[in-house]
MARBAKOL-469045 format. One line per 4 residues: their letters; for each residue x, y, z of N, C-alpha, C, O, CB. Coordinates in steps of 0.001 Angstrom, whole numbers, plus 524288, in hexadecimal, padded with zeros to 5 digits. Glycine has a CB too. Layout:
# MARBAKOL-469045
a	X Y Z X Y Z X Y Z X Y Z X Y Z | ... $
//
This chain:
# MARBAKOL-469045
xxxx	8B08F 7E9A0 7EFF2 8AF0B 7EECF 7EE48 8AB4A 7EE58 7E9B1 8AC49 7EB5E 7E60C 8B3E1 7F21B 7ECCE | 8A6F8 7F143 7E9D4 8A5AB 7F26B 7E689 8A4E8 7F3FA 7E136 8A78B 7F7FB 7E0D9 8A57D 7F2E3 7E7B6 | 8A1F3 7F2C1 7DB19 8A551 7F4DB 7D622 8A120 7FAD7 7D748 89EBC 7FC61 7DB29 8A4B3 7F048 7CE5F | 8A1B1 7FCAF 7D28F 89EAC 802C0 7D14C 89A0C 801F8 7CF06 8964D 804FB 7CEEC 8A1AB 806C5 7CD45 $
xxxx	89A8C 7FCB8 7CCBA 8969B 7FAD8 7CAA8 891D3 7F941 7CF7B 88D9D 7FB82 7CEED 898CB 7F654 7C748 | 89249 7F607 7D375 8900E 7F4B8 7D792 88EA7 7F89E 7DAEE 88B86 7F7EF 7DE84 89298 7F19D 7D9A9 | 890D5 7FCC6 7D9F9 8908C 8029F 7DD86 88C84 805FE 7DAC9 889A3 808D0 7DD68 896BD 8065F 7DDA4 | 88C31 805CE 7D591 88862 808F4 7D27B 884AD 8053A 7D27D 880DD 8076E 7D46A 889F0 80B0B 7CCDE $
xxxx	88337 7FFCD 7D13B 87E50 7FC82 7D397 87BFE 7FF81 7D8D1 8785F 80298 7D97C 88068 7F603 7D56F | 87E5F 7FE03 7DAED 87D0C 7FFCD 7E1D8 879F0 803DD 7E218 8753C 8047C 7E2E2 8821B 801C9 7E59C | 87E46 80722 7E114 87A99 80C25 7E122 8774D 80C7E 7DCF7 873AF 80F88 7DDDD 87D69 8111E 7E126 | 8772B 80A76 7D895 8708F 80BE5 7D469 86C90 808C0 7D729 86852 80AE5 7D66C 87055 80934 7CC99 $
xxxx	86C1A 80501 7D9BE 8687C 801C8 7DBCE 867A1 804F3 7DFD3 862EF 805E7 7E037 869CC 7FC55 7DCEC | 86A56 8071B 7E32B 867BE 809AF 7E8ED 8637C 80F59 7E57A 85ECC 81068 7E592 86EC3 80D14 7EE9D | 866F4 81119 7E380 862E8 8171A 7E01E 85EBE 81611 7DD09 85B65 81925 7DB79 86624 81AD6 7DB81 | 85F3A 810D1 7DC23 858CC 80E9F 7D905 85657 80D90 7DC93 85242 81010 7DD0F 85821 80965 7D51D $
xxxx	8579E 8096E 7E0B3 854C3 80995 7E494 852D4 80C2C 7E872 84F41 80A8A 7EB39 85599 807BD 7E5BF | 85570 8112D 7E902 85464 8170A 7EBBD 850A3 81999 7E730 84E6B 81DBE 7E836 85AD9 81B3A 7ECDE | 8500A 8179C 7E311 84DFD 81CB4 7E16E 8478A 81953 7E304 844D7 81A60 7E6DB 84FEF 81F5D 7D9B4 | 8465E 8157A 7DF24 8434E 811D2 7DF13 83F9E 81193 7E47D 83AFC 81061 7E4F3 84683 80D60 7DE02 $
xxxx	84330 8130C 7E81C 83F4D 81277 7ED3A 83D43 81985 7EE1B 8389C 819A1 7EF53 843A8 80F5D 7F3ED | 83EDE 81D2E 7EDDE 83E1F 82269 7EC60 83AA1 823A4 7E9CB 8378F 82725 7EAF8 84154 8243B 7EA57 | 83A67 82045 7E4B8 8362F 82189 7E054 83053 81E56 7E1DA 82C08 81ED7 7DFBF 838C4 81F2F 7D9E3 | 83184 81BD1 7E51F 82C77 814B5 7E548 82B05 81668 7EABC 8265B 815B8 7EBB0 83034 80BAD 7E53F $
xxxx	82D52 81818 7EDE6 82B62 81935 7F277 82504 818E4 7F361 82262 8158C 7F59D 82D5B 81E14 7F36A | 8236D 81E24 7F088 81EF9 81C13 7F1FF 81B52 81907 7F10B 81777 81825 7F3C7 81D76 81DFC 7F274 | 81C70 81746 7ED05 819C2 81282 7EB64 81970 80E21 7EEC4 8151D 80C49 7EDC1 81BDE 810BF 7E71F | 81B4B 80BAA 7F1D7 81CC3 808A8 7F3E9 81C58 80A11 7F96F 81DCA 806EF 7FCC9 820BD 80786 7F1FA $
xxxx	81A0E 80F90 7FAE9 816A9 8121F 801A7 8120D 80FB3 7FD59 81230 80B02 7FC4D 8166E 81BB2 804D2 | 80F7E 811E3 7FBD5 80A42 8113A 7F90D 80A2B 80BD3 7F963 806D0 80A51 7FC7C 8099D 81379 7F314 | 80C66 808B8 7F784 80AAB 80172 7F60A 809E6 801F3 7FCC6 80584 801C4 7FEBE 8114B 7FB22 7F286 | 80DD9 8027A 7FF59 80D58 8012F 8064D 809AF 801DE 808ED 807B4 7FEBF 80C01 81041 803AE 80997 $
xxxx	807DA 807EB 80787 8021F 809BC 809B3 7FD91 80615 80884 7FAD0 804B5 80C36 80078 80F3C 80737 | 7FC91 80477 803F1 7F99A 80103 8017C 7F997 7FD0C 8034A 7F53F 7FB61 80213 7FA4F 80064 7FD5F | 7FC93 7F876 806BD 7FF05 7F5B5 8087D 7FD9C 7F68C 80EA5 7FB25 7F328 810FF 803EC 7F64D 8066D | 7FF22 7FACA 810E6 7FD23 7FD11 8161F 7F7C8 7FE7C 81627 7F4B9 7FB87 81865 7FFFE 801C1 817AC $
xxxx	7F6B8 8011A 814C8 7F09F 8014D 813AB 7EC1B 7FE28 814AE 7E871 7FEFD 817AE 7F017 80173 80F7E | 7EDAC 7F779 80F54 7EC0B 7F292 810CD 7EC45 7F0AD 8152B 7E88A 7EEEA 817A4 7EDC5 7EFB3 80EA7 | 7F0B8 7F0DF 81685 7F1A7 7ED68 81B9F 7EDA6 7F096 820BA 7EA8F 7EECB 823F1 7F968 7ED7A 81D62 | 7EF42 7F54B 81FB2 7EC91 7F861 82482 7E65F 7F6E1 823F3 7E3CA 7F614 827EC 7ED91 7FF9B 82418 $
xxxx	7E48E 7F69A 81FE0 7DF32 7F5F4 81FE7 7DD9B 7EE98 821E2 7DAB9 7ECF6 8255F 7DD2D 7F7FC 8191F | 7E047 7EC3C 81EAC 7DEDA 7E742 8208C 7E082 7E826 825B6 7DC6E 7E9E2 82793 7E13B 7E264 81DC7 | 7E41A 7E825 829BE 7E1E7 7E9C3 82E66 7E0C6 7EBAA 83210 7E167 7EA7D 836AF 7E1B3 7E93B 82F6A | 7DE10 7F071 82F1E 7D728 7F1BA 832A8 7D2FA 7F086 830D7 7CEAC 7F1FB 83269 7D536 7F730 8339D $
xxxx	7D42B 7ECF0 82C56 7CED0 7E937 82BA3 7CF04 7E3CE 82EEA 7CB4D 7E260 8319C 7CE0B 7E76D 82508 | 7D328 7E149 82E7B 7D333 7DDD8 8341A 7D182 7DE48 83876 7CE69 7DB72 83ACF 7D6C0 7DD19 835CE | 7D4C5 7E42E 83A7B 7D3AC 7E589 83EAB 7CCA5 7E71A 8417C 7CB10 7E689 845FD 7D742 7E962 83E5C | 7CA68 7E8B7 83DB0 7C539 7E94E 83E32 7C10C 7E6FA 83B64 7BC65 7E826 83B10 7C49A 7ED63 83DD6 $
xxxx	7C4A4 7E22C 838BD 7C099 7DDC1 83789 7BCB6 7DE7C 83354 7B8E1 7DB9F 832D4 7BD80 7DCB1 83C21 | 7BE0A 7E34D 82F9F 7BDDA 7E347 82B47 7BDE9 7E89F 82956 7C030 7EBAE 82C44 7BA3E 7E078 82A02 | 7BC4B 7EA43 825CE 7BD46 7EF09 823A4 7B70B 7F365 823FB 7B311 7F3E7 82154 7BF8C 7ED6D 81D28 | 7B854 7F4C5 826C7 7B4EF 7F723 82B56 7B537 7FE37 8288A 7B818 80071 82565 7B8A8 7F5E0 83320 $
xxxx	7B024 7FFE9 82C0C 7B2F6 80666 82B21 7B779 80722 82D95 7BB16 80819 82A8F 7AFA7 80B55 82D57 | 7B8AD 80701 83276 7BCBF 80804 83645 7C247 807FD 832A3 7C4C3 80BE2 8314C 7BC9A 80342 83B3F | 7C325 803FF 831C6 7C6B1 8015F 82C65 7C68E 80622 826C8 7CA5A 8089C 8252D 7C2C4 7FA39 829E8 | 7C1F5 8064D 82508 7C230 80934 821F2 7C505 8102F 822A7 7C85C 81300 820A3 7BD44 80869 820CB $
xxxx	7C154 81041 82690 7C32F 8164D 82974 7C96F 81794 828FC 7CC16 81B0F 826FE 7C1D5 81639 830A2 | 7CA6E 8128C 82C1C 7D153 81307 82F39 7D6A1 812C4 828C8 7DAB2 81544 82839 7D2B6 80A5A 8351F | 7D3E6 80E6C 824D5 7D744 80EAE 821F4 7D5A7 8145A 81D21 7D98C 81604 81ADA 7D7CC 808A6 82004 | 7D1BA 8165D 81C14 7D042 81BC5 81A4F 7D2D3 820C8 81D62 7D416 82473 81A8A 7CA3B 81C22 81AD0 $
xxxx	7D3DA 82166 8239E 7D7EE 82497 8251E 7DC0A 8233E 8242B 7DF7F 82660 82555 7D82D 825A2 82943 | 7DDA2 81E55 821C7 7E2D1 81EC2 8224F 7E41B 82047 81CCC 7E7DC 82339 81C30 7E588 819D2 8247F | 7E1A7 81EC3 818F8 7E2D4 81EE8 81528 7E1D9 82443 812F8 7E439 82565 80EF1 7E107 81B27 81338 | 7DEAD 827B7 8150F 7DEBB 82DAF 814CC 7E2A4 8302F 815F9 7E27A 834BD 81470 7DB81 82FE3 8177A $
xxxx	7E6D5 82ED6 81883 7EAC4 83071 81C4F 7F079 82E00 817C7 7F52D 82E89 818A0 7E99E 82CC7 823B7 | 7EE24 82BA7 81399 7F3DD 82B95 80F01 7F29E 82D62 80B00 7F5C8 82C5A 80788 7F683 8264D 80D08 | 7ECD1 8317D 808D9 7EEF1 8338C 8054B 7F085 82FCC 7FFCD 7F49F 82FF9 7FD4C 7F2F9 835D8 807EB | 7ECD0 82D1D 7FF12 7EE6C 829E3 7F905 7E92A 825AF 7F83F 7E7B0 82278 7FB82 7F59A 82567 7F98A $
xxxx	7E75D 82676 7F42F 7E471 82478 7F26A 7E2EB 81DFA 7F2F5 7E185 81B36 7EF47 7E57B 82636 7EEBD | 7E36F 81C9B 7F76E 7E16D 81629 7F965 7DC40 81292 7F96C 7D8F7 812DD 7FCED 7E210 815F2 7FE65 | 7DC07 81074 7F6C3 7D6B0 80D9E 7F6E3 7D68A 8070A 7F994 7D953 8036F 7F80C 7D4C0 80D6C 7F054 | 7D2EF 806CA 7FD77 7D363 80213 7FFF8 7CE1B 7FE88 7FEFE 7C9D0 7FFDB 800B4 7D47D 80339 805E1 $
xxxx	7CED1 7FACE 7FC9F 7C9B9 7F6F7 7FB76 7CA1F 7F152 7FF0F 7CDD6 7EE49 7FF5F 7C9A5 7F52C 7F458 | 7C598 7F11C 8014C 7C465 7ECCE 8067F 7BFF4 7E9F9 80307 7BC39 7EC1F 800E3 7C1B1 7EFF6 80DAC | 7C156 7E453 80300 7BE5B 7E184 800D3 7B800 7E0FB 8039D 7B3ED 7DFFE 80143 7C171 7DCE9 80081 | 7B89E 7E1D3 80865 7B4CC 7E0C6 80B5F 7B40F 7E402 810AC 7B677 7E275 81489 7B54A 7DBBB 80C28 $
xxxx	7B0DD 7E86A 8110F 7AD38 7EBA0 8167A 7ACE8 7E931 819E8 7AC9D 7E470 81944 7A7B5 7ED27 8163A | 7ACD3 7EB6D 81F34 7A9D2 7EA51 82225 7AD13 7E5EE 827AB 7B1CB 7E5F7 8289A 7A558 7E827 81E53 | 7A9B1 7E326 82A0D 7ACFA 7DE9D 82CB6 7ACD7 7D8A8 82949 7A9F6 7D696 82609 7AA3C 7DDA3 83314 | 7B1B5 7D75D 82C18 7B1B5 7D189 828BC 7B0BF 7CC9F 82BCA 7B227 7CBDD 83053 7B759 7D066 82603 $
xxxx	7AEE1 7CA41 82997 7AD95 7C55E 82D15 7B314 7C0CD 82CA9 7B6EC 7C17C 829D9 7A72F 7C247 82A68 | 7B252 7BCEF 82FA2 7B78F 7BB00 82FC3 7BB6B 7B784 82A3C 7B928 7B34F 829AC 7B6CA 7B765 8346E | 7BF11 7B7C1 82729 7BF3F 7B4C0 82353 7BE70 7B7BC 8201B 7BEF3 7B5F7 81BAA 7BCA2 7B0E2 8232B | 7BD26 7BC62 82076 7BB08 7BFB5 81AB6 7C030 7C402 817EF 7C287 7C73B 81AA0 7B4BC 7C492 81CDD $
xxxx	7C0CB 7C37D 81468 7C4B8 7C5FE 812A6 7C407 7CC1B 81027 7BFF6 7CD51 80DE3 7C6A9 7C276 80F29 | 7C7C7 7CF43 810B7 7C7C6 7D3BE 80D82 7CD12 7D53A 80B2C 7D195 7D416 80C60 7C5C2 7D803 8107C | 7CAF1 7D831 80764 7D230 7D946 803EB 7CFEC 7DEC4 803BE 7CB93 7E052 80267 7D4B5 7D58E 7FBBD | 7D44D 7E15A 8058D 7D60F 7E67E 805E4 7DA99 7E774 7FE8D 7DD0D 7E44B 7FBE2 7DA48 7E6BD 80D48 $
xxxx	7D990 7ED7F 7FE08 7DDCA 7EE47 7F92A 7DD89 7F54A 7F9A9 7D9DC 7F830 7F891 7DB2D 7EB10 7F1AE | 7E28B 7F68D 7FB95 7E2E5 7FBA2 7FA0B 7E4B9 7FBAB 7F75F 7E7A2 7F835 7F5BC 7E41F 7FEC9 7FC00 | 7E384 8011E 7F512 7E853 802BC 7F027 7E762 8081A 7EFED 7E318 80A40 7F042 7E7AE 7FFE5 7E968 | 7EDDE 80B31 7EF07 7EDEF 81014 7ED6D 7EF51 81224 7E885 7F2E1 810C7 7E598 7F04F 81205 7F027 $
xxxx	7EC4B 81553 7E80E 7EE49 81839 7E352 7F4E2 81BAE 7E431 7F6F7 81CC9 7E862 7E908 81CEB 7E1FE | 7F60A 81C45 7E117 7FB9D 81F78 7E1DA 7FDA4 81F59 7DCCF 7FD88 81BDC 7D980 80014 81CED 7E613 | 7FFE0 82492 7DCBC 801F1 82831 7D88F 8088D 82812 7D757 80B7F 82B84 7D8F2 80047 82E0F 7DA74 | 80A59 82352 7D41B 810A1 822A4 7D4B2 8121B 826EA 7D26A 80EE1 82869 7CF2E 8138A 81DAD 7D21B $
xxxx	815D8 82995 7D2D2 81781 82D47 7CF2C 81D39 8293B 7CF58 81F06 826B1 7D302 81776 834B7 7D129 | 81FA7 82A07 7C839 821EF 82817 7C934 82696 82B91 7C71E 825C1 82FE1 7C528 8209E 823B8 7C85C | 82C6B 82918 7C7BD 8302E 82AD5 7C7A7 83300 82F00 7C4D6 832BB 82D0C 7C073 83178 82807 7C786 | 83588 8335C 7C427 838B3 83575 7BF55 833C9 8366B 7BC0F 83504 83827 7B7BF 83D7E 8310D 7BC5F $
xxxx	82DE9 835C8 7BCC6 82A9B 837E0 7B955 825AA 837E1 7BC50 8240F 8355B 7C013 82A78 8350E 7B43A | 822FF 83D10 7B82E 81F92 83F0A 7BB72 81998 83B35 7B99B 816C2 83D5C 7B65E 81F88 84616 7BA93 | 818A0 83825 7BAC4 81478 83369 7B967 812AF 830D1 7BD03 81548 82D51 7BF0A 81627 82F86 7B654 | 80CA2 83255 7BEF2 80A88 82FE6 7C39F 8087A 82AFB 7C255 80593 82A10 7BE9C 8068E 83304 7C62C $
xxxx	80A79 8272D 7C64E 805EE 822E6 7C489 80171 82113 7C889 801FA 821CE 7CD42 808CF 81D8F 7C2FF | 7FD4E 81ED5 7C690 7FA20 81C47 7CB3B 7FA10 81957 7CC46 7FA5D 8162C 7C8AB 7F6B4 81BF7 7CBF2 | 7F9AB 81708 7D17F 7FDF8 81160 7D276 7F8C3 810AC 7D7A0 7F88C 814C5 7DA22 8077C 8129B 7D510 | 7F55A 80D29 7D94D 7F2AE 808AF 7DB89 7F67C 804D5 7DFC5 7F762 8007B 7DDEF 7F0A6 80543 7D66F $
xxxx	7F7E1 80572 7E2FD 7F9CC 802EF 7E6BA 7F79B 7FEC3 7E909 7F707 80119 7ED32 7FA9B 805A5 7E99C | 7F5C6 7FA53 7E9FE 7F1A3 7F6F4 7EBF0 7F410 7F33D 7EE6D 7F863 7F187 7ED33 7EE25 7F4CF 7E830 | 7F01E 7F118 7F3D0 7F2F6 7ED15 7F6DC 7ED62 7EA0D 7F8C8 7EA86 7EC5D 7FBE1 7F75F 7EFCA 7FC2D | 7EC79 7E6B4 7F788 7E8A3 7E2DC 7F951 7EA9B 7DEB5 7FE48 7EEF1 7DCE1 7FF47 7E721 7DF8F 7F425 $
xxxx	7E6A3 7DE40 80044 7E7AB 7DB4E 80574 7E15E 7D780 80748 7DD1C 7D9B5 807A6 7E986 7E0D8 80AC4 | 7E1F6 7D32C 807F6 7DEA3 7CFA8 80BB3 7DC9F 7D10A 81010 7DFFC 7D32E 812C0 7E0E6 7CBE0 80D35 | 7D749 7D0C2 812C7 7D7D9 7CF8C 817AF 7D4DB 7CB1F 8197C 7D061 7CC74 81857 7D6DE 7D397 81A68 | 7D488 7C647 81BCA 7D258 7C281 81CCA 7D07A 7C3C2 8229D 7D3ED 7C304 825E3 7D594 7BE10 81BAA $
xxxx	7CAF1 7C5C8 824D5 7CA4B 7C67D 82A61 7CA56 7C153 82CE8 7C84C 7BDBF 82A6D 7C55B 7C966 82BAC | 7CCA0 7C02A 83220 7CF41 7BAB1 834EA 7CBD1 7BC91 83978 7CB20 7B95A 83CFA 7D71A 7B9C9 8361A | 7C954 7C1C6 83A00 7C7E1 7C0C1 83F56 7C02F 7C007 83FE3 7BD35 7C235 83CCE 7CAB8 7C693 84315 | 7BE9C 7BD09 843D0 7BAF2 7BCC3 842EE 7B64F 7BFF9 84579 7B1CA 7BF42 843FF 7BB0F 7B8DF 84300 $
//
């Protein structure tokens, strides 16, 4: 059996950790998007062999379609020849508000990524 002591642990750790995910939530969609984003772009830059309008177009609807301030920087236009590298880096802006007080902050989300083109 259990003491009262081990019973009031228990439960303060689950309500910190309930709250903690409540309060952070979105912080942590935002890092993901940033994260998804990258990935989505590196590939349809693979896919079309470099960063093309088509590319440009497809990730600009999408990114119209969330509503938050995203900026995507491509080291390099256009098609790539074989061996040639590009680094992708989004990052969003986003507005933490944080807890029990009314204080916005501005918070930069960023996810950098490689792409090495393999095909020739």
């Amino acid at each position: 059996m259990k003491s009262v002591f081990e019973v009031v642990l228990i439960i303060s750790i689950t309500i910190v950790m309930f709250m903690s995910m409540v309060f952070f939530a979105d912080e942590i969609t935002v890092s993901q998007e940033a994260v998804q984003i990258r990935n989505e772009t590196i590939n349809l830059i693979e896919i079309n062999g470099g960063y093309t309008e088509t590319v440009k177009s497809e990730i600009n609807s999408k990114i119209e379609k969330l509503n938050k301030n995203i900026t995507i920087t491509v080291s390099k236009e256009g098609r790539l020849s074989y061996g040639e590298e590009v680094s992708i880096e989004v990052s969003i802006n986003y507005k933490r508000k944080m807890p029990f007080l009314n204080i916005d902050q501005d918070v930069i989300y960023k996810s950098k990524g490689v792409l090495y083109n393999v095909l020739p």
